[in-house]
C-alpha positions in Angstrom: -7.7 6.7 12.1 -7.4 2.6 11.8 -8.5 1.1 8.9 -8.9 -2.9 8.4 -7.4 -4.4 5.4 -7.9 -8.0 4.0 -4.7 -9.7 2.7 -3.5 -10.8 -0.6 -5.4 -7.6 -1.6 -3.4 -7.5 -5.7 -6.0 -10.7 -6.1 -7.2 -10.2 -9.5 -10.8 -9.9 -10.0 -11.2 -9.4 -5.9 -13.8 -6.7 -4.9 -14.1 -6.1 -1.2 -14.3 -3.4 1.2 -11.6 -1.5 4.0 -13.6 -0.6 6.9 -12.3 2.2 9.4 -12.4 1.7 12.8 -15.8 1.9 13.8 -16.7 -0.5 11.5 -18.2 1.8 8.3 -17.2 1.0 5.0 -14.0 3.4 4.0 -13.0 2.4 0.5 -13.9 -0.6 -2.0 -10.9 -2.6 -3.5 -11.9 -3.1 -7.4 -9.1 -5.7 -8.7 -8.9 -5.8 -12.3 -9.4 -9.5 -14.1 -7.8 -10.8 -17.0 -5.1 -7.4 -17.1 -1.2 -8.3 -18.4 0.1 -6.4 -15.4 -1.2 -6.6 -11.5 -3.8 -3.3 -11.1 -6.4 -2.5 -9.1 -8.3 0.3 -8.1 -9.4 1.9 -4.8 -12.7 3.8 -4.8 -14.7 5.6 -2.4 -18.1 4.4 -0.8 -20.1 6.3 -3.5 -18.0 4.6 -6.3 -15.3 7.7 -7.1 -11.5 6.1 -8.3 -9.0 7.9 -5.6 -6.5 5.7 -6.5 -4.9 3.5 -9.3 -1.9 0.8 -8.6 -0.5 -0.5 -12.1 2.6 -2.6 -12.0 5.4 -0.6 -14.4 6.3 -2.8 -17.3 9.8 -2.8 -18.6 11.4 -1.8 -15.3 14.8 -3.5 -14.2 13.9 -3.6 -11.0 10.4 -4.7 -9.6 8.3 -0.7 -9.9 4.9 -0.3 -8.5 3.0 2.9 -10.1 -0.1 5.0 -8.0 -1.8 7.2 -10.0 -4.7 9.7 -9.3 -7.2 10.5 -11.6 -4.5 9.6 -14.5 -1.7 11.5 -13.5 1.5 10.0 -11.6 1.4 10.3 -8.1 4.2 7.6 -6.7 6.2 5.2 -7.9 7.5 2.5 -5.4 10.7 0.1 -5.2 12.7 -1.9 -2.9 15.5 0.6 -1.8 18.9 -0.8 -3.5 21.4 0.2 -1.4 20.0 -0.3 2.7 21.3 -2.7 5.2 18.1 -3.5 6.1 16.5 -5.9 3.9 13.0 -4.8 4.4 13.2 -1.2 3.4 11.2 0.7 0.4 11.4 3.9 -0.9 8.5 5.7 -2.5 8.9 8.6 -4.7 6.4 10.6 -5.4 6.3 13.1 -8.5 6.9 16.0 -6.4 9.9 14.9 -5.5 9.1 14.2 -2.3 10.4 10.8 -0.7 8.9 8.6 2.1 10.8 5.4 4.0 8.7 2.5 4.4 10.5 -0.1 7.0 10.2 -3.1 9.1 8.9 -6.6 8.9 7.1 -6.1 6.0 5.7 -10.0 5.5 5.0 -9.7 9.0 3.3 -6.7 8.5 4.8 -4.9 10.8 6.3 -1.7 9.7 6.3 2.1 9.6 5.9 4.5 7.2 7.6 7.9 7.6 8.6 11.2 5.8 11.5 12.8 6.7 12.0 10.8 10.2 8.1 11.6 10.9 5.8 8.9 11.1 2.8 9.0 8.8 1.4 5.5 10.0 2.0 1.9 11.1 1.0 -1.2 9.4 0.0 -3.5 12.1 -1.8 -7.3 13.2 -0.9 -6.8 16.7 -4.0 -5.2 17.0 -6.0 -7.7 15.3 -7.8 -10.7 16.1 -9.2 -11.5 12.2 -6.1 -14.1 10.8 -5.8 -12.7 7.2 -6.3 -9.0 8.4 -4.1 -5.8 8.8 -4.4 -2.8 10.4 -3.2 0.5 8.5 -3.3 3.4 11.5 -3.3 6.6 10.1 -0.8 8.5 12.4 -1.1 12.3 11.6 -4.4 14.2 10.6 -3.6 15.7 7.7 -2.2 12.2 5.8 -3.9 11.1 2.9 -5.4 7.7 3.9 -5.6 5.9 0.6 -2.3 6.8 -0.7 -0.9 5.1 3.1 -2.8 2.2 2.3 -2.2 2.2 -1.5 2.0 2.4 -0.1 1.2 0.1 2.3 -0.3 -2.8 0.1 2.2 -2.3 -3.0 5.2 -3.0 -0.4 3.8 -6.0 0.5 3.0 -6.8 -2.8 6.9 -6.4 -3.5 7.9 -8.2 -1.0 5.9 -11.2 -1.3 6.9 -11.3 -5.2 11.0 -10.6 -4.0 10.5 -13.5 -1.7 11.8 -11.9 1.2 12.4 -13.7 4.6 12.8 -12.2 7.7 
């Protein structure tokens, strides 16, 4: 499944919706105004919070937080020691790890667990200028914590100044 996502999407105060493939609305963006810390949420069409991004606060190194329904589901970070410049980790509470690579200001890159890939960040496909496309690789992925992964690299990256 492809869904269509709208740049710059840590805006605070932005509301707006991802639309899958055929068009439908998938999930509304509800970016929080006058916060101390970058947060938004992402919520189903009837309104329900899947997903909360808080920046972590007193963290050496730049930490994005996703949470679900309160509890801790990932944190996310630039990996520290990878020869490529353009390379994330994301834990999640589990212990579980997923690789998120490639030109992420681009937005071009993959995400993958364990040498598997879980989905592809992509313009290529796209004709709409400030537009991305998040595709959904295996069935049994959870979509908004790909895109959730997805926008909190970028958000890293842009903030790390990165350069290709």
């Amino acid at each position: 499944m492809r869904y269509l996502v709208r740049d710059r999407l840590l805006g605070f105060g932005d509301d707006y919706w991802i639309e899958d493939e055929h068009g439908e609305r998938a999930f509304l963006v509800d970016g929080k105004a006058m916060r101390l810390r970058d947060t938004f949420e992402l919520k189903d069409p009837e309104g329900r919070v899947l997903i909360d991004i808080r920046e972590k606060m007193l963290a050496l190194r730049d930490t994005l937080l996703i949470e679900r329904e309160g509890e801790a589901l990932a944190s996310i970070r630039r990996k520290r020691l990878s020869l490529l410049r353009n390379h994330y980790r994301v834990i999640l509470v589990d212990g579980t790890e997923l690789d998120v690579s490639g030109k992420i200001l681009d937005r071009e890159f993959a995400i993958e667990y364990d040498g598997e890939l879980l989905a592809v960040i992509s313009r290529r496909w796209l004709h709409l200028r400030d537009t991305y496309g998040v595709d959904v690789v295996r069935e049994d992925a959870d979509p908004a914590l790909l895109i959730a992964v997805a926008v909190c690299v970028i958000h890293l990256a842009e903030r790390e100044g990165e350069e290709d």
